[in-house]
BAFI-3210 file (N, C-alpha, C; in Angstrom, 3 decimals, decimal comma, padded with zeros to 6 digits):
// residues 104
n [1|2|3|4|5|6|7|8|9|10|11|12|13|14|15|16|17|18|19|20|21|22|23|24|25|26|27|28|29|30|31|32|33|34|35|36|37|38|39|40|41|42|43|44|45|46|47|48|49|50|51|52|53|54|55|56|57|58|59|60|61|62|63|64|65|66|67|68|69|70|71|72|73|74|75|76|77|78|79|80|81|82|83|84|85|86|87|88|89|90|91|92|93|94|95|96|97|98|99|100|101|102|103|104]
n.u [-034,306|-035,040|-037,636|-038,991|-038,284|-040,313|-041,404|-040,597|-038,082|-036,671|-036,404|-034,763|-032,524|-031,450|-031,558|-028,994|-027,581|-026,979|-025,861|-023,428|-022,616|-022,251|-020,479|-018,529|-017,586|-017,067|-014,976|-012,767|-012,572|-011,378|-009,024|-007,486|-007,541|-005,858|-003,689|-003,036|-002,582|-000,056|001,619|001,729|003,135|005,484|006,681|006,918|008,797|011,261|011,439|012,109|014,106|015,874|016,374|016,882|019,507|020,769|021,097|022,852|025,256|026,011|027,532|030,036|028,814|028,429|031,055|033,243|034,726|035,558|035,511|036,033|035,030|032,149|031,163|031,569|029,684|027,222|026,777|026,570|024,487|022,452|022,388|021,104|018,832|018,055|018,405|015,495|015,176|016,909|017,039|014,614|014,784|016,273|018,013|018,817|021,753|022,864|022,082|019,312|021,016|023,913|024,177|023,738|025,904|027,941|029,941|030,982]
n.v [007,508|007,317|006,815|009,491|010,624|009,884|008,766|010,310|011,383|008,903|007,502|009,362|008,940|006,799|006,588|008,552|006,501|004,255|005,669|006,578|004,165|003,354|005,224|004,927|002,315|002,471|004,339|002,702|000,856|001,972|002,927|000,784|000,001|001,747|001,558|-001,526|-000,116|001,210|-000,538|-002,478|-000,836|-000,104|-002,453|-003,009|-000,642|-001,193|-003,764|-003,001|-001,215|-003,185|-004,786|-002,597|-002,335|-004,770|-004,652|-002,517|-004,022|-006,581|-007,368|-007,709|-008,957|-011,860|-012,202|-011,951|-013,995|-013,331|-013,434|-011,040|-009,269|-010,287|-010,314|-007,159|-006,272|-007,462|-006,133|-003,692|-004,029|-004,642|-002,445|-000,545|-001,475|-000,730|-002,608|-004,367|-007,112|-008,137|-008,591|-009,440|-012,066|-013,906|-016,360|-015,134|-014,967|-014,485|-013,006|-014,362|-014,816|-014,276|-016,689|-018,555|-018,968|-018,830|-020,031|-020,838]
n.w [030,577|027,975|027,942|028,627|026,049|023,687|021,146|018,480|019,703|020,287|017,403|016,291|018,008|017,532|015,397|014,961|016,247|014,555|012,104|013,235|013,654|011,240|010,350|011,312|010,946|008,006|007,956|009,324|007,736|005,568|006,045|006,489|003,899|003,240|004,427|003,389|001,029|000,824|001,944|000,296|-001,907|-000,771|-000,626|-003,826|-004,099|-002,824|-003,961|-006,641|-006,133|-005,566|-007,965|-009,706|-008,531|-008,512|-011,287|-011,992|-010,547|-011,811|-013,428|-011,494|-009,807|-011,447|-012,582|-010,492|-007,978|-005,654|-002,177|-000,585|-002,242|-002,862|-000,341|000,340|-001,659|-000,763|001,587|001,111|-000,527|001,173|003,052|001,288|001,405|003,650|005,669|005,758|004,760|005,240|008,397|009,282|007,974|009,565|008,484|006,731|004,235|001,644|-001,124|-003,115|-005,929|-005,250|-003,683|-005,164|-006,644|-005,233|-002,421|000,953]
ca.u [-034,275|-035,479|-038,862|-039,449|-037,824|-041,089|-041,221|-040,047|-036,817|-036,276|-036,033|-033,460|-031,623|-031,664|-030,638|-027,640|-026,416|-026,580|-025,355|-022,397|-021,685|-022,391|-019,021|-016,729|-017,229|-016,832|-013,317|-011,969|-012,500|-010,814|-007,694|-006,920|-007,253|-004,809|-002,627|-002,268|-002,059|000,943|002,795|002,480|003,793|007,085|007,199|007,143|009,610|011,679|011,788|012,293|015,315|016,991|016,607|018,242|020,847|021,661|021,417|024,059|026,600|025,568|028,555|030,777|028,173|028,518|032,736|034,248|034,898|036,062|034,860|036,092|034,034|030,647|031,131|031,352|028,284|026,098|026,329|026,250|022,973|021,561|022,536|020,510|017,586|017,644|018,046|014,277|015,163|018,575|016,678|013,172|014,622|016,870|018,659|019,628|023,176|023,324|020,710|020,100|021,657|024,966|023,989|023,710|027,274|028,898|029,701|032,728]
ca.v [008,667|007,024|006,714|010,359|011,108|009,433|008,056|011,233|011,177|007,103|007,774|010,224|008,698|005,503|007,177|008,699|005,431|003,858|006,597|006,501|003,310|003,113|006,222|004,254|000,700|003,182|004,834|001,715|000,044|002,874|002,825|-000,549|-000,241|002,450|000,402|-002,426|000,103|001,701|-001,854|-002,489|000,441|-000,239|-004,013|-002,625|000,201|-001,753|-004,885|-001,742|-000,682|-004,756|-005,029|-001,431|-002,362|-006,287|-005,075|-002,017|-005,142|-007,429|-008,111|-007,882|-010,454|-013,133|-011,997|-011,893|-014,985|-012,806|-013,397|-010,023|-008,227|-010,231|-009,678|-005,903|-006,401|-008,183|-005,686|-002,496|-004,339|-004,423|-000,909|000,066|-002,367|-000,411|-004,049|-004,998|-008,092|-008,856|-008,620|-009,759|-013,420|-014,722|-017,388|-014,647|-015,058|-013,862|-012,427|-015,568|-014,415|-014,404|-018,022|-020,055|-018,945|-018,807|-020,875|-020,826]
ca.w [029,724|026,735|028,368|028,463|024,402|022,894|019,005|017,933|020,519|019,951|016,400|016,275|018,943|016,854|013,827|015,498|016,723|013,231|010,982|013,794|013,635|010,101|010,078|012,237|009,889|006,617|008,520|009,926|006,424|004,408|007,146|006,236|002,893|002,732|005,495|002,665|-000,187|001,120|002,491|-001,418|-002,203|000,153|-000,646|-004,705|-004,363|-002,345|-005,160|-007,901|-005,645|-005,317|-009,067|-010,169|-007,681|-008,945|-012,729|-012,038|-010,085|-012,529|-013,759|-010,270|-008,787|-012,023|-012,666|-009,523|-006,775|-004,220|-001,007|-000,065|-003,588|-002,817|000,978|000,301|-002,385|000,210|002,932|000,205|-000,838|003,017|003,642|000,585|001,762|004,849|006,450|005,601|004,504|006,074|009,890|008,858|007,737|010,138|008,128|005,312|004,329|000,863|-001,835|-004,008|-007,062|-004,365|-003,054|-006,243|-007,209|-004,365|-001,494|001,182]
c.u [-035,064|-037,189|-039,582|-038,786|-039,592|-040,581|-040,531|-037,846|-036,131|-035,710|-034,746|-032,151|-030,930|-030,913|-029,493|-026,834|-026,217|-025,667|-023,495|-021,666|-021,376|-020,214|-018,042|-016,575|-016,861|-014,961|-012,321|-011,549|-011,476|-009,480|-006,886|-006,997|-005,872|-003,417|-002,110|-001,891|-000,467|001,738|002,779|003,098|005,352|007,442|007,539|008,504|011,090|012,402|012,434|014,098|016,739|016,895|017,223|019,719|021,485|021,794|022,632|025,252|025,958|026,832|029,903|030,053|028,422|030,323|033,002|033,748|035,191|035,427|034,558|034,930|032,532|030,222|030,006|029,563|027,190|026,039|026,016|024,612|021,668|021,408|021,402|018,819|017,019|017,243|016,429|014,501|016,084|017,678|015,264|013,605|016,130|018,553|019,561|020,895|023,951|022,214|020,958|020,806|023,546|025,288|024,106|025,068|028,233|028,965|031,193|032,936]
c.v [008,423|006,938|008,362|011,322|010,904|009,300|008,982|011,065|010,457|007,158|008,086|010,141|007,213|005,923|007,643|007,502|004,891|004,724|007,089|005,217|003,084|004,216|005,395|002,960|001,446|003,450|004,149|001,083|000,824|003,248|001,761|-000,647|000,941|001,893|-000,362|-001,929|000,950|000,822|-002,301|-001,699|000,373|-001,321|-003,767|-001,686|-000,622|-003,046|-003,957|-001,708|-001,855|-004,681|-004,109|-002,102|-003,893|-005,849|-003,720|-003,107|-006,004|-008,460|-008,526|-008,607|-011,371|-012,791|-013,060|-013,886|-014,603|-012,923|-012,003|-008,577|-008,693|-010,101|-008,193|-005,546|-006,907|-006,941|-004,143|-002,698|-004,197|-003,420|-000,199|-000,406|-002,018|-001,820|-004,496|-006,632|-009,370|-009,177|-009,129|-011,260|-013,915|-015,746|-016,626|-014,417|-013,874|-013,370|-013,532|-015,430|-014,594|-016,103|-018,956|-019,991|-018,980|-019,325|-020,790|-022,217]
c.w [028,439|026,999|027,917|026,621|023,633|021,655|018,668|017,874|020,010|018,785|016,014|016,948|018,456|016,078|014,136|015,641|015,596|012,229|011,830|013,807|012,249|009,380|010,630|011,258|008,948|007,462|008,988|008,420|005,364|005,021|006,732|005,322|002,473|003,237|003,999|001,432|000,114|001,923|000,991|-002,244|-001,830|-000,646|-002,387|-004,976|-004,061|-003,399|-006,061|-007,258|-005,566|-006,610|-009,931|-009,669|-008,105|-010,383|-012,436|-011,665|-010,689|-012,743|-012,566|-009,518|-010,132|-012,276|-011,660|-008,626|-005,900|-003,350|-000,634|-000,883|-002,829|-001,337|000,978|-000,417|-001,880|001,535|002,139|-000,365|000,412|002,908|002,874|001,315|003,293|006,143|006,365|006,030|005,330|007,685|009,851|008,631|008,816|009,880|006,771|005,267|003,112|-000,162|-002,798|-005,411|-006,485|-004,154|-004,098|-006,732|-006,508|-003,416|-000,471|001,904]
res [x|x|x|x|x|x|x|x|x|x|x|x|x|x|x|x|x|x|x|x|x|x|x|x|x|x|x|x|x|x|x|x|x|x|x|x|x|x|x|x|x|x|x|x|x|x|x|x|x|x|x|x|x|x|x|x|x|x|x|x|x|x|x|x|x|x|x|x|x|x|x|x|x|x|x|x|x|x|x|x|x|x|x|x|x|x|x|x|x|x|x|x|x|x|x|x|x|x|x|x|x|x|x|x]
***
């Protein structure tokens, strides 16, 4: 096919394929930048939302010793965290602010 396009054809048929691939590297690139600007966005709101939530129980996480209080305060903290964190690490027991004070 390209035989019968001549210079003219070739050209234009050329220029298409560049200025196409040239759109798909531009659209792939600007996908993934919005990809990681909106996982910083989560991973931000997300921190915003654990640090409202430890300075309101501020004082019922450094007070109390209750098992049964920082229990309740560890799984009221998940629930909020929409388990991110709680199911994402495996080994998580308590939020460390929980862990350095408490132990059973």
């Amino acid at each position: 096919m390209r035989k019968r396009l001549g210079i003219t054809g070739k050209l234009v048929v050329s220029s298409v394929g560049i200025f196409a691939t040239l759109w798909l590297a531009m659209t792939l690139y600007s996908v993934h930048q919005l990809q990681q600007l909106l996982y910083e966005q989560n991973v931000r709101r997300t921190e915003a939302q654990i640090l409202n939530w430890i300075e309101a129980n501020i004082s019922q996480i450094t007070i109390t010793r209750d098992p049964g209080s920082l229990d309740r305060l560890v799984r009221e903290l998940r629930g909020r965290r929409n388990h991110q964190s709680a199911e994402s690490n495996p080994g998580f027991g308590r939020p460390p602010l929980l862990r350095s004070g408490y132990s059973r």
